[in-house]
C-alpha positions as a printed Julia matrix, in Angstrom:
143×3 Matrix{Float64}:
 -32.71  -15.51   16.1
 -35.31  -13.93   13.6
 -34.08  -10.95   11.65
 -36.71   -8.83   13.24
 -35.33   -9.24   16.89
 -31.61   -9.19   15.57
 -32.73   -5.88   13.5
 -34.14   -4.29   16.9
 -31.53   -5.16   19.15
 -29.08   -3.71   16.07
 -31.28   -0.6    15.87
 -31.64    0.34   19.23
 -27.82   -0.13   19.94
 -26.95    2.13   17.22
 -29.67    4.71   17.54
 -28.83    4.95   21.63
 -24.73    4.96   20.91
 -24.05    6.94   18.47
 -27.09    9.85   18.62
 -26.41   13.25   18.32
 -27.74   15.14   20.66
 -29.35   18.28   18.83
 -27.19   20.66   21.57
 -24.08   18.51   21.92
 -21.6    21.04   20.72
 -19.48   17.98   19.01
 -21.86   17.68   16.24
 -22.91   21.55   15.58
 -24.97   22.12   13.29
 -24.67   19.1    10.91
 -27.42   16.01   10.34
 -26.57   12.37   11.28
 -26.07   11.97    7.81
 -23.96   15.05    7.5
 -21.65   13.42   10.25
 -21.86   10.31    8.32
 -20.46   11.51    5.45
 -17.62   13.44    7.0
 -16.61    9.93    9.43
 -16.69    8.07    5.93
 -14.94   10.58    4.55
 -12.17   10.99    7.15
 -11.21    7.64    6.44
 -11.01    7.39    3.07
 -10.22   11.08    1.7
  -9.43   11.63   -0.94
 -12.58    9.94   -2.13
 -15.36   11.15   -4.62
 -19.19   11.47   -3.92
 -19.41    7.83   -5.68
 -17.26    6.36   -3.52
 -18.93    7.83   -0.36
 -22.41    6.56   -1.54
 -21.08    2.86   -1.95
 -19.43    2.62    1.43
 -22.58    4.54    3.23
 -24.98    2.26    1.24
 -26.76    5.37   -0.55
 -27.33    6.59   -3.53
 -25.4     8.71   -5.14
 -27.96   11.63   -5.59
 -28.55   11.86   -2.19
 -24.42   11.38   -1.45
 -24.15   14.63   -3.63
 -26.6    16.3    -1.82
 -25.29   15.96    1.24
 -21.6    16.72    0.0
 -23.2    19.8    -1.64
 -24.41   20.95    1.81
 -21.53   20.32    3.55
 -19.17   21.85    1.16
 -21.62   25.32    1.59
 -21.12   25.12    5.38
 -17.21   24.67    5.03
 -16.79   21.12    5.72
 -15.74   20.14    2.91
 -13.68   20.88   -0.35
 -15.23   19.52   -3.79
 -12.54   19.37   -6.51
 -11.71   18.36   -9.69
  -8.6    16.13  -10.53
  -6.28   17.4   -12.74
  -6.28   13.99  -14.54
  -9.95   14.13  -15.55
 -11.71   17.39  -14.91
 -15.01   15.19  -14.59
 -13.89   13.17  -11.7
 -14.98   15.55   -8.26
 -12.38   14.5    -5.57
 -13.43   15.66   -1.78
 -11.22   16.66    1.17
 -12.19   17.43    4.32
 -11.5    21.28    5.28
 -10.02   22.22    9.18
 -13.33   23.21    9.97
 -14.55   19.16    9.06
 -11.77   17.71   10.43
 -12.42   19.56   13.72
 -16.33   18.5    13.64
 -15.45   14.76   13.29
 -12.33   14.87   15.85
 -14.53   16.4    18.3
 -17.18   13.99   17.84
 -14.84   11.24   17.89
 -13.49   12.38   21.12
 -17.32   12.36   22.64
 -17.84    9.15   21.32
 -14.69    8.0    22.71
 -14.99    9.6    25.87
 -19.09    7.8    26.04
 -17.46    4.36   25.21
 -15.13    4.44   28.04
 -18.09    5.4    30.34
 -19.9     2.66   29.29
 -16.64   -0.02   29.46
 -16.03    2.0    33.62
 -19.56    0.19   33.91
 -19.01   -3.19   33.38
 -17.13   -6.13   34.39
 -13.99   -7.92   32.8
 -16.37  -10.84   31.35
 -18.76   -8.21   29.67
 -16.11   -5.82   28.13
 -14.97   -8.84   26.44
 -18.17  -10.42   25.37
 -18.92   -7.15   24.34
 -15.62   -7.14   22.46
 -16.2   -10.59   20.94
 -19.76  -10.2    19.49
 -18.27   -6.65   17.67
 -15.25   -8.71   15.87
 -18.37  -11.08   15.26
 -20.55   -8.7    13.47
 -17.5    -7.25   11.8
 -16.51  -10.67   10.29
 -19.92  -11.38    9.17
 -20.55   -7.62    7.37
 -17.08   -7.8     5.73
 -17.85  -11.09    4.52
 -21.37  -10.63    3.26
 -20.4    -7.62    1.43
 -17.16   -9.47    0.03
 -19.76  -11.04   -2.14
């Protein structure tokens, strides 16, 4: 399959799955790439802007942007390490954690809409092409 048809079916998976909707109370009033951040950063907290960047494929002056904006709103907490007062360390806040639980539970809740839809042999060919993808990603950026 050329990378142009794999890149649109890709794209308009992703872009139909997980949009925000701009009045969907789940993602108030942060940018995909606000809720980006936070997901990343709900995983692996505590985790500096650097870190963030690398695992969202960024750089890391837009990364500290968007951690700059967040931690404004109350999203976030930007701290220095005792260790190394250089070294910024980021938590997500209650008011973060609450954004991306809600918006986990919509996304959730959208998924097993979706799965109510189908049949058996879809959920798990479905199921199979995801582990697929995930394989291939991990090992391409194992590299």
């Amino acid at each position: 399959m050329p990378a142009e048809r794999l890149d649109l079916l890709l794209h308009g998976f992703l872009s139909r799955f997980f949009a925000i909707p701009a009045r969907q109370p789940a993602s108030g009033s942060v940018t995909f790439a606000q809720m980006r951040v936070l997901w990343t950063l709900d995983q692996l907290q505590p985790a500096t802007p650097g870190r963030i960047a690398g695992a969202l494929g960024i750089g890391s002056s837009a990364a500290t942007e968007i951690v700059e904006r967040l931690a404004k709103a109350g999203y976030l907490q930007r701290a220095h390490t005792d260790h190394d007062r250089r070294r910024v360390v980021l938590r997500l806040l209650p008011k973060g954690r609450r954004l991306v639980e809600g918006f986990r539970a919509n996304r959730q809740s959208r998924l097993r809409k979706l799965i109510g839809r189908l049949e058996g042999g879809d959920v798990r060919r479905m199921s199979e092409a995801l582990e697929t993808l995930n394989e291939i990603v991990n090992r391409w950026k194992g590299r």
